[in-house]
C-alpha positions in Angstrom: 141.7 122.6 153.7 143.7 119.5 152.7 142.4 116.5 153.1 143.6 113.0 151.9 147.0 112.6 150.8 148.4 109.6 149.3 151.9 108.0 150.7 154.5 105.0 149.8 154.3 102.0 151.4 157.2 103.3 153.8 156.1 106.4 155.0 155.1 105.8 158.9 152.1 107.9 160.5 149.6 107.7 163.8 146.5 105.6 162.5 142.7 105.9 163.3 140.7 103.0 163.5 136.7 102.9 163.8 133.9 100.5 164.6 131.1 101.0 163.2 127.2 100.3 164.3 127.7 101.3 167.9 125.7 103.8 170.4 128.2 106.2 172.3 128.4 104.2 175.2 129.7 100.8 173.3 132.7 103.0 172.7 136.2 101.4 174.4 137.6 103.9 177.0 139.4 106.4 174.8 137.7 106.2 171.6 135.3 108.6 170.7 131.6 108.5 169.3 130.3 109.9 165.9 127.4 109.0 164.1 127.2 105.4 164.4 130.9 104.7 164.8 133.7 104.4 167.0 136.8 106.0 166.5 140.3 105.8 168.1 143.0 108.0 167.4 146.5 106.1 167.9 149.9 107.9 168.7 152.0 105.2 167.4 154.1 105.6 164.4 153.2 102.4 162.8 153.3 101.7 158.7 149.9 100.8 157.1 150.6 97.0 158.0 150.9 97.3 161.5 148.8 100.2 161.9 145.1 97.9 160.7 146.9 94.7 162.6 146.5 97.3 165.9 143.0 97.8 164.7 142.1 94.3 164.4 142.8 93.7 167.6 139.9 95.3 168.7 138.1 94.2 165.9 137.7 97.3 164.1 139.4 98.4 161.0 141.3 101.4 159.6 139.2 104.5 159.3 136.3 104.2 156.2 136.0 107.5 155.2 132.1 107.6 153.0 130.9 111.0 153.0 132.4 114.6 153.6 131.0 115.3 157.1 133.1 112.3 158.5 135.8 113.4 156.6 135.4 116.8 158.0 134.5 115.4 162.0 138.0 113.0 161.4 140.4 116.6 159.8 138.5 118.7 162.9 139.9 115.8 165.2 143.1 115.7 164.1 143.5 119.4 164.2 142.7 120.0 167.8 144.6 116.9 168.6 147.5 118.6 166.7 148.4 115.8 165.2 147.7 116.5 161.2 148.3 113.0 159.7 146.6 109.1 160.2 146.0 106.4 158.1 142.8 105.2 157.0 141.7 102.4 155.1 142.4 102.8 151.6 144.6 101.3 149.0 145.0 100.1 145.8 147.7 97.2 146.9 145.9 94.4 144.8 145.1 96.8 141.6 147.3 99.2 140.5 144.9 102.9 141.1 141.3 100.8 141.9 141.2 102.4 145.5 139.3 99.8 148.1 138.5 100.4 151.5 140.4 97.6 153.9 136.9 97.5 156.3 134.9 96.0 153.4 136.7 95.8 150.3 134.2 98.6 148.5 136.0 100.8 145.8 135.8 104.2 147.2 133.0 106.6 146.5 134.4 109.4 148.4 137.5 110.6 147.7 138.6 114.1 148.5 142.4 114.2 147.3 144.7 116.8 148.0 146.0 118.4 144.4 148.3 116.3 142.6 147.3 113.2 144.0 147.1 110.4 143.4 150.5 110.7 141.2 150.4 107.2 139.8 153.1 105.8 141.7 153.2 102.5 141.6 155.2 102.2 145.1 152.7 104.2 146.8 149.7 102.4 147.4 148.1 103.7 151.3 146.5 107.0 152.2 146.4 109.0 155.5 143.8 112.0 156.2 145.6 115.0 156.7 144.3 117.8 159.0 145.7 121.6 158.6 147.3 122.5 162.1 147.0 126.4 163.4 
């Protein structure tokens, strides 16, 4: 199954934000529970930008991605949702292939790229999780 694809700076797509350190019923009215976080699935074609500015607003941040079973829980989301792409947290905007994660500035630990990718462009600096539809 594919998993994280990387994407130019231009490239629109829905977004998922999170909050972590929360019990299940912290979680806003339409986001949904999973080990310790809150997630929230937007609709919204927004670019990277806008997409953790709608995040902040709620004081939560574009998806952090650490291990494969949240990786897996977000792609199984998506899926039945049948929406196949979102943004999450990570780029390497400031240095050029040194992948951070927007929520706390960490270089990534997990990565699980779709073949190919990253390709080393130097205009593409976001990434979305992509989820296999049907």
């Amino acid at each position: 199954m594919k998993a994280l694809r990387y994407f130019g700076l231009v490239v629109c797509a829905f977004y998922g934000c999170f909050i972590k350190d929360h019990v299940a019923s912290e979680c806003l009215n339409g986001w949904t529970y999973y080990e310790g976080s809150c997630y929230f699935f937007g609709h919204s074609d927004l670019d990277f930008v806008e997409a953790e500015r709608f995040c902040s607003h709620y004081q939560a941040h574009l998806a952090t991605v650490d291990t494969a079973a949240e990786s897996n829980f977000i792609r199984s989301y998506l899926s039945d949702l049948k929406d196949p792409d979102h943004w999450i947290g990570l780029t390497d905007e400031v240095i050029e292939g040194e992948w951070r994660w927007q929520s706390n500035d960490a270089i990534a630990s997990f990565t699980d790229w779709y073949p190919g990718e990253p390709n080393g462009s130097k205009g593409s600096n976001c990434v979305v999780i992509w989820a296999r539809i049907g």
